[in-house]
C-alpha positions in Angstrom: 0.0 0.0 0.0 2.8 2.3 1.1 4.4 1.7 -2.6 0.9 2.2 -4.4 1.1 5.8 -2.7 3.9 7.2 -3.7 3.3 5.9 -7.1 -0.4 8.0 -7.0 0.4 11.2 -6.0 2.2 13.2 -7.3 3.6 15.3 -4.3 4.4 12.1 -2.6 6.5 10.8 -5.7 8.3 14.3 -6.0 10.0 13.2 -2.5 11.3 10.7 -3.7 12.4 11.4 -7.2 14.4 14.3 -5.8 16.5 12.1 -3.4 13.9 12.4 -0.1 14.5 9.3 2.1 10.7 9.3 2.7 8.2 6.4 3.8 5.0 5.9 4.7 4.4 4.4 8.2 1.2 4.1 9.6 -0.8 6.8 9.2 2.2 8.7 9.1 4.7 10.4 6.2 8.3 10.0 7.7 11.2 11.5 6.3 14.8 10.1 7.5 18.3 11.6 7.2 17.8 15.2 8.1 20.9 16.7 8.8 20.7 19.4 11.4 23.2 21.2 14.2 23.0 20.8 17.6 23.8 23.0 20.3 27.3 21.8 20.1 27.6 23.0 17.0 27.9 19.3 15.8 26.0 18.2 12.3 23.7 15.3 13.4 20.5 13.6 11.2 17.3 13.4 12.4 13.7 12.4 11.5 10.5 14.7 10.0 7.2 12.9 11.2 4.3 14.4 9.5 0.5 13.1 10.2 -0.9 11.8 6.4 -4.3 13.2 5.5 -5.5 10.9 2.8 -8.9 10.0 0.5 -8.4 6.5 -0.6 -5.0 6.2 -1.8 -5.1 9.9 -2.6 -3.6 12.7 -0.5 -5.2 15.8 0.4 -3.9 18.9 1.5 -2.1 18.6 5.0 -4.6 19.6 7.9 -2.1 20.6 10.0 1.6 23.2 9.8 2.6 20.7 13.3 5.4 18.3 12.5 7.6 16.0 14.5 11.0 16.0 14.9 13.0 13.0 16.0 16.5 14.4 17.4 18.3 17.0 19.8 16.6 20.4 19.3 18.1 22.3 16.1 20.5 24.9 16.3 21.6 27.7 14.2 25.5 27.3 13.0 26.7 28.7 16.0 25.0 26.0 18.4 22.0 29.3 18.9 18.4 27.2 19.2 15.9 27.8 16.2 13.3 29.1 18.7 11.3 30.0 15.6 9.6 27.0 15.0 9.9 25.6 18.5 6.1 24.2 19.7 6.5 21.3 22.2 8.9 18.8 23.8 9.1 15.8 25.5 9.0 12.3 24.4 6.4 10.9 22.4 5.8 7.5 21.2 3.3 7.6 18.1 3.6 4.2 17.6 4.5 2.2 14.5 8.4 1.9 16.3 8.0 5.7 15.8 9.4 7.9 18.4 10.0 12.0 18.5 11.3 14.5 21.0 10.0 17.5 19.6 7.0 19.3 17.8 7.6 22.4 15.4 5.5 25.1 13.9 6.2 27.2 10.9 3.4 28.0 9.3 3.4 30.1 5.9 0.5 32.4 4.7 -2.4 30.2 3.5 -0.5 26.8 4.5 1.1 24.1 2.9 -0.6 23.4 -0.7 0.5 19.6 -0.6 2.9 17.0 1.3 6.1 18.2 -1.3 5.9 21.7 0.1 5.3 21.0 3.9 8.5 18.3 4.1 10.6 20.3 1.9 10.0 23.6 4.0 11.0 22.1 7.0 13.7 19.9 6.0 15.5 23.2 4.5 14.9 25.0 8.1 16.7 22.1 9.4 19.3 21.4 7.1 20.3 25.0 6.1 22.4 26.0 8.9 24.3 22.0 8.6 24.9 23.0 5.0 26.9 26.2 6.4 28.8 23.8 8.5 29.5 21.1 5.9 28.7 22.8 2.2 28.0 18.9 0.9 25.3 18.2 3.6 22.0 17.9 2.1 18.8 16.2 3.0 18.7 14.7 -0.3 20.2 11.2 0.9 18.4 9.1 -3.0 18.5 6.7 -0.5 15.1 4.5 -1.0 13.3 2.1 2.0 14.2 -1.7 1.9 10.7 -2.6 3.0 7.7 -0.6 2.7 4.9 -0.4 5.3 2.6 -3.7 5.0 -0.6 -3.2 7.2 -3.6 -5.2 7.7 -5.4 -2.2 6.4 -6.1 -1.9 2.8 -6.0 1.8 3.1 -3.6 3.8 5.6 -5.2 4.0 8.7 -4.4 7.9 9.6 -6.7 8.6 12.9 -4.4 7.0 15.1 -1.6 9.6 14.0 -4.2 12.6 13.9 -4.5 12.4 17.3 -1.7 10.6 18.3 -2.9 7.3 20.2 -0.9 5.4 17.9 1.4 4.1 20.4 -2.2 2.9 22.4 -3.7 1.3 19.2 -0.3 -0.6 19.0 -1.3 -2.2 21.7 -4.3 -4.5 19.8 -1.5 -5.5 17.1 -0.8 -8.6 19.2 -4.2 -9.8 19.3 -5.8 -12.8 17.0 -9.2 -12.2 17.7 -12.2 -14.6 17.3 -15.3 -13.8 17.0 -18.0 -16.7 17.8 -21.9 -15.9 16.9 -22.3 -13.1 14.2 -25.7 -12.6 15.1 -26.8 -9.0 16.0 -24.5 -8.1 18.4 -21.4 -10.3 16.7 -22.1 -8.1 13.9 -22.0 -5.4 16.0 -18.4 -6.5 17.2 -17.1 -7.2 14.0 -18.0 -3.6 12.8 -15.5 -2.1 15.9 -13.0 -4.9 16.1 -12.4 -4.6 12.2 -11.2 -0.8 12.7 -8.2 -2.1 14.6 -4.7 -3.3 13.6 -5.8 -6.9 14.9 -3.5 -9.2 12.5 -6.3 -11.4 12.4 -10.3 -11.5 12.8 -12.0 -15.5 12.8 -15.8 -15.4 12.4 -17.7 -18.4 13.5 -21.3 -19.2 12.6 -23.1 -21.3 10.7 -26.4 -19.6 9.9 -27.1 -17.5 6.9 -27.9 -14.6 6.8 -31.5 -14.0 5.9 -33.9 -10.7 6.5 -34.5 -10.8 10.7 -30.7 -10.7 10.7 -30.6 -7.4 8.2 -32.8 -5.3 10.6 -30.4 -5.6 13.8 -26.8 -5.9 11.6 -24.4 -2.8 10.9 -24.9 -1.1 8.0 -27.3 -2.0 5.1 -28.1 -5.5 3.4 -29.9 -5.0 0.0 -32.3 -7.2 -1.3 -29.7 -8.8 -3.7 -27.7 -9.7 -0.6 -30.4 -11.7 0.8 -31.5 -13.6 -2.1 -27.6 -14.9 -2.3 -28.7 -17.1 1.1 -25.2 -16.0 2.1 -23.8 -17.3 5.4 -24.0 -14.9 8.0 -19.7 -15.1 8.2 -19.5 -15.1 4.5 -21.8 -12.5 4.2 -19.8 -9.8 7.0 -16.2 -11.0 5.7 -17.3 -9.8 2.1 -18.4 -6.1 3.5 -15.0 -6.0 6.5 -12.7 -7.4 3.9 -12.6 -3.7 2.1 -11.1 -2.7 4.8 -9.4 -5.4 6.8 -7.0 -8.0 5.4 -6.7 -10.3 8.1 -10.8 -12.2 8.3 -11.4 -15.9 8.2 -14.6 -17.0 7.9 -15.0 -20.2 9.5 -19.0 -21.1 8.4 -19.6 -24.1 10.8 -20.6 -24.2 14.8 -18.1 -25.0 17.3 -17.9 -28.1 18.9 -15.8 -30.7 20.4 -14.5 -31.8 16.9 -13.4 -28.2 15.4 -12.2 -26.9 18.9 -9.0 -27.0 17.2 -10.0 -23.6 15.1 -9.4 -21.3 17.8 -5.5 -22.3 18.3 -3.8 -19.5 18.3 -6.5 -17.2 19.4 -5.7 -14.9 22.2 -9.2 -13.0 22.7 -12.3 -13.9 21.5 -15.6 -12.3 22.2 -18.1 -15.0 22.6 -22.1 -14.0 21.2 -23.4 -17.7 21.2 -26.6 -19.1 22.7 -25.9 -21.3 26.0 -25.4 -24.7 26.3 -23.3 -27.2 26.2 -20.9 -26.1 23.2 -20.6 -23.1 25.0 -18.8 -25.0 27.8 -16.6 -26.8 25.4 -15.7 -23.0 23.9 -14.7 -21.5 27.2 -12.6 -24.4 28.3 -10.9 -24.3 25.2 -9.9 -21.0 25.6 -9.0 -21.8 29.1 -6.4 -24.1 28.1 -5.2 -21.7 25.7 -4.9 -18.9 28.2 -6.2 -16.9 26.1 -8.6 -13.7 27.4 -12.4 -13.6 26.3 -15.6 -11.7 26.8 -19.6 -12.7 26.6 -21.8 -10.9 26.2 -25.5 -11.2 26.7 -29.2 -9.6 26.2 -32.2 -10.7 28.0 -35.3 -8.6 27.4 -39.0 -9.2 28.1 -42.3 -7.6 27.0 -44.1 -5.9 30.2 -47.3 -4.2 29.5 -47.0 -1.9 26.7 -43.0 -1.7 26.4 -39.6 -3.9 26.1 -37.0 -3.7 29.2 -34.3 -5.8 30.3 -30.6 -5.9 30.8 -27.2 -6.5 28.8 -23.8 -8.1 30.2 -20.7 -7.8 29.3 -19.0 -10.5 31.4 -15.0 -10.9 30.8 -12.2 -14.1 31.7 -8.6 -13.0 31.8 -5.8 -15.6 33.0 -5.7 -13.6 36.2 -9.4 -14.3 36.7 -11.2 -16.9 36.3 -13.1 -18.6 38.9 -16.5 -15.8 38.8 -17.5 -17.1 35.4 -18.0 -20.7 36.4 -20.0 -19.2 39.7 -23.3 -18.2 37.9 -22.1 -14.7 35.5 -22.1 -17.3 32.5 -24.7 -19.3 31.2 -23.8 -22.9 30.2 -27.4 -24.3 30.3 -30.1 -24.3 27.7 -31.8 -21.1 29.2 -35.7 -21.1 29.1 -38.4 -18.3 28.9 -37.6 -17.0 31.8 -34.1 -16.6 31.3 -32.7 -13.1 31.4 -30.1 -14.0 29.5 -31.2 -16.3 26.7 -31.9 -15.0 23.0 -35.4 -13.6 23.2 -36.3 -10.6 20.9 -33.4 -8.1 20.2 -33.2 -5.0 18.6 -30.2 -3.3 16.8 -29.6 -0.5 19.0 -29.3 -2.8 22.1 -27.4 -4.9 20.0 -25.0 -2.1 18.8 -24.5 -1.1 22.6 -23.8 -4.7 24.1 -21.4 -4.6 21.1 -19.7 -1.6 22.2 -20.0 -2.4 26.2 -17.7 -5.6 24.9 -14.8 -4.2 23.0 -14.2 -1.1 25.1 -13.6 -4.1 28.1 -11.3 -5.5 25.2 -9.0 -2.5 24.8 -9.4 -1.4 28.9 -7.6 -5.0 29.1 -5.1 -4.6 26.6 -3.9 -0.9 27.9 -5.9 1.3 25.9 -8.5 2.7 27.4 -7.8 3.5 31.2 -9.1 1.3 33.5 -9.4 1.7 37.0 -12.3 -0.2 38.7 -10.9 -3.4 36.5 -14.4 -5.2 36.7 -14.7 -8.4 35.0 -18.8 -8.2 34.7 -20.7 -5.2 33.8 -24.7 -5.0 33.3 -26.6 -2.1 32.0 -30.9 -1.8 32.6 -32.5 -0.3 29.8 -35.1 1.1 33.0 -33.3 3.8 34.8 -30.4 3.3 32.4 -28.1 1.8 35.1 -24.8 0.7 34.3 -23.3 -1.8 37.3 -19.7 -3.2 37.6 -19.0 -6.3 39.4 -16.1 -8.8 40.1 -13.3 -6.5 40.4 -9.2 -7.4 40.4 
């Protein structure tokens, strides 16, 4: 992908036809081998981070005059500090292996018209006073990457580096995730999980998808969709695989002759009716030591409206013992369960969804979490959100 773009736009391939060491990483543009003078009057290289602002596989003008810098502070030839274009400094980790210790800000009148002008004016602030020093010093390395950025994405994911969590979405990169029930709120998962640099996403269901499911799914299913009598895992890898790379769809229940499909799963989120497969799936992932999360939805007609409750209950190697003491259901469930599949609707589907993976990324460091609950319910009536089962 990184290749594709400097091959589409034109401000991009300028870079590196004029001898730019330049790469795209992440959603960043990162240009290496900027030489520059420290305060000891020393020539040293450093590294221009700029955040990408991109349509497609098209770039756009840059939203932002902000730009990292990736060395000691730059100096004028006589060791004097640029103060000029001085804006922050500390350390900052924007993921992607991408570190800087400073932020600068030049801004011209009416901005930078495209990616060429905005690295190029910076990398001459820089470099000017090293070219004073050492007359053959130039930023111009025509030095080209080895290895170009491969991402699960099929597109450059640039919101991380917009607003700079990319160090936290880092984080998920470790993560194969499974995903086992695609009904509503598997769907629902799916949709958030498939935004995330997971190397890998395994769907598991074996119904199709037909036109109950289209009313409480993501997005839109046209008619032609459901007259292809699509699986429900075929169907959602055909929509997420525009954007994600890394989704298996497995179209088949689990059971004690497949368990083998979830080797190599550290996290799963599990959206399956209970019963005894159910059982066989948690110990599985037990014995893996991998983490998971179920959720569930119980909702009953009273009178002349729908309330009930949703749980979000979560295993972690740490803690296990309060799933197997009543927060999980392993039996068949009944009319009056709570927590078995009675009517749902897309919005409560959409919300168990997000209840889910927000636990996911509080687990894995990205969201702050301080309670650490391993069960969560939220009541439609009175719209009370409980924790429970705390580290």
């Amino acid at each position: 992908m990184s290749r594709a773009l400097f091959s589409l736009n034109n401000d991009l391939k300028r870079l590196r036809d004029e001898g730019y060491f330049v790469q795209v990483i992440g959603g960043f543009l990162v240009m290496r081998d900027v030489p520059y003078v420290d305060s000891e009057c020393e020539v040293r290289m450093g590294t221009l981070i700029s955040s990408l602002t991109l349509a497609g596989d098209q770039t756009r003008r840059p939203d932002t005059h902000v730009i990292h810098f990736d060395g000691d502070f730059p100096c004028g030839p006589d060791g004097t500090p640029i103060r000029q274009i001085s804006r922050q400094s500390g350390t900052f980790d924007l993921g992607h292996e991408l570190t800087a210790r400073h932020s600068f800000s030049s801004k011209p009148e009416g901005g930078y018209s495209d990616y060429f002008d905005k690295m190029t004016t910076y990398a001459a602030i820089l470099s000017g006073p090293a070219a004073v020093l050492k007359p053959d010093t130039t930023p111009r390395t025509m030095k080209s990457p080895e290895d170009e950025d491969e991402s699960v994405f099929n597109y450059t994911e640039t919101a991380s580096g917009r607003v700079g969590i990319g160090a936290l979405s880092a984080r998920l990169e470790q993560d194969v995730v499974a995903i086992i029930g695609c009904g509503g709120t598997g769907g629902y998962i799916l949709d958030l999980v498939a935004k995330t640099p997971v190397p890998q996403i395994r769907l598991f269901d074996e119904d199709e998808f037909l036109q109950h499911n289209a009313f409480r799914a993501p997005g839109a299913a046209s008619i032609d969709d459901l007259r292809d009598f699509s699986k429900k895992v075929d169907y959602f890898k055909a929509i997420y695989s525009r954007m994600h790379r890394g989704i298996v769809a497995h179209d088949l229940a689990l059971s004690s002759s497949n368990l083998d499909l979830l080797d190599g799963v550290t996290f799963a989120f599990i959206s399956m009716d209970a019963g005894n497969e159910k059982k066989l799936v948690v110990e599985k992932l037990e014995t893996l030591g991998a983490s998971f999360i179920d959720v569930g939805m119980g909702l009953e007609f009273d009178e002349d409206s729908l309330g009930g409750i949703l749980r979000v209950t979560a295993s972690t190697p740490t803690m296990r013992n309060h799933v197997h003491q009543g927060r999980m259901s392993f039996g068949g469930g009944g009319e009056k369960d709570l927590y078995s599949s009675n009517i749902q609707v897309a919005d409560l589907n959409a919300l168990n969804a997000v209840l889910a993976v927000v636990k996911w990324k509080k687990i894995r460091g990205f969201y702050r979490d301080l309670e650490r609950e391993h069960h969560c319910t939220y009541t439609t009536d009175g719209n009370m959100l409980l924790n429970g089962d705390t580290e």
